[in-house]
C-alpha positions, 0 to 999 in steps of 0.5 A: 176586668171581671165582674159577678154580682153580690147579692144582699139578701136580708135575713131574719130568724125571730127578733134578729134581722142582717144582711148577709152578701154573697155571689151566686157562686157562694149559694151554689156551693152551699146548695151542692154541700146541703143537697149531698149532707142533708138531702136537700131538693137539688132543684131548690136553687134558681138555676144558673144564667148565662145569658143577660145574667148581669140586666137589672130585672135578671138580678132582682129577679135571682136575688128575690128567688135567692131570698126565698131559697134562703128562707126555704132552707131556715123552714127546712131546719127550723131548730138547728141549721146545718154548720155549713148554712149557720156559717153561711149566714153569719150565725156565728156573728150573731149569736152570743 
């Protein structure tokens, strides 16, 4: 059996707030498209744990690092959003 954690992160741009639910995986591929298309800090993502990566502290910890990543990048591009960050955060779900 394999288990990954899913982390639900909140994410609000103005008025709009969602959820959007990704492995750390998912964010490591984006950051890996971002740093090499947009030049994005290639420290800007918490790094990968291998050890007690599933302990509950550890998730909290990653997914509150993971949140504010997430918001780094909204800040970083804050009248258009890269294509592969609007996909990944489900812009093209919201907006009409």
């Amino acid at each position: 059996i394999s288990f990954f954690q899913v982390y639900i992160i909140q994410v609000s741009v103005g008025n709009h707030q969602w959820t959007v639910k990704h492995r750390y995986s998912d964010f490591h591929d984006l950051h890996e498209k971002l740093v090499s298309e947009k030049k994005i800090d290639k420290n800007l993502l918490p790094p990968k744990k291998i050890i007690g990566k599933n302990s509950k502290s550890l998730v909290e910890k990653r997914q509150k690092e993971l949140e504010v990543y997430l918001q780094t990048l909204l800040l970083k591009f804050p009248v258009t959003a890269p294509k592969v960050l609007s996909y990944f955060l489900h812009f093209h779900l919201y907006v009409s």
